[in-house]
Each structure stands twice: as C-alpha cells, then as structure tokens.
C-alpha positions in Angstrom: -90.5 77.0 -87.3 -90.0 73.3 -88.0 -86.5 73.4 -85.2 -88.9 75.4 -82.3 -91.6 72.7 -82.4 -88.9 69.7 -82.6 -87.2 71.2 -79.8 -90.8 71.6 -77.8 -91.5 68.3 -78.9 -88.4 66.8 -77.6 -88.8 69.1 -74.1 -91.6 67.6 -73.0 -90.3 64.0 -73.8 -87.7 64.6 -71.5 -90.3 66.7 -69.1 -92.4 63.1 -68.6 -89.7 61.0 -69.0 -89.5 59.4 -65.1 -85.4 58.6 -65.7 -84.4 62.7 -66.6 -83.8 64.9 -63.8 -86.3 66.8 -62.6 -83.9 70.3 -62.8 -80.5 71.3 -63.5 -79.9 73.1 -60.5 -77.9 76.1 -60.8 -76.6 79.3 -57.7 -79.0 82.3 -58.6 -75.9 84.0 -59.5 -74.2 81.5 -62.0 -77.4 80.8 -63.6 -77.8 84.2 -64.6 -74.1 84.1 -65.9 -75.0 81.1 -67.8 -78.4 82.6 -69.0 -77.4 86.2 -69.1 -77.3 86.5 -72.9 -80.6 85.0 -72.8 -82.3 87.3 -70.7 -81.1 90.6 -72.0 -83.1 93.1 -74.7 -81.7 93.5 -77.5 -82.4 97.0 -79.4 -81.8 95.1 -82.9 -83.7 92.6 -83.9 -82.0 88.9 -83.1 -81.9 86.1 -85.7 -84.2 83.3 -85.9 -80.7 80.9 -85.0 -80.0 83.2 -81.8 -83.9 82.9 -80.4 -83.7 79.6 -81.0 -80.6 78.8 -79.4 -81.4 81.2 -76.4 -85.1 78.8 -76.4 -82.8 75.8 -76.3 -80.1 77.2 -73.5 -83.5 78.2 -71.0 -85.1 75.5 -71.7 -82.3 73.2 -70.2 -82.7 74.8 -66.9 -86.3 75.4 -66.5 -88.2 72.9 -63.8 -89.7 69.5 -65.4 -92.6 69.2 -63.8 -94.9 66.1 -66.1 
C-alpha cells in the first residue's frame, strides 16, 4: 500500500512541477498497444506487483493538468 501512495505522491509532484511536460503524447492506436495490457479484464485475480505496475505504466500518459 506504502508503493501506490509513493507513486501518487510522486505523480502529482511531477503533475505541478512547471519544468515536466504537460503529456506524453501518444497515436490512439499505439497508445493502446502500449497500454493494452493495462486496459484489459482479467478473469483471475492480478497481483498486487501487476496493478501496481499497470498504475505506474497509465499514469505516465495521463494529462498533467496542476
């Protein structure tokens, strides 16, 4: 639980910080290559490691807007 609110914590540093970019842009189409293992449902449960990484890889992409 400790990892998910560092890596909150550090998100919006970088999501007020004025020098970071604002978005990596990504096409539509190799975003969802790059996010597609994100984005699926999984029947089985996932590991803690997995969500956490899949919180990390979305994160990177979504829209800073502080």
């Amino acid at each position: 639980m400790i990892e998910l609110v560092t890596m909150l914590l550090d998100y919006m540093r970088a999501a007020n910080d004025r020098n970071s970019k604002v978005v990596d842009f990504k096409q539509p189409q190799e975003l969802r290559q790059v996010l597609d293992h994100c984005l699926q449902l999984h029947s089985e449960p996932q590991s803690l490691e997995r969500i956490l990484n899949d919180c990390e890889e979305t994160m990177k992409y979504c829209v800073r807007t502080g």
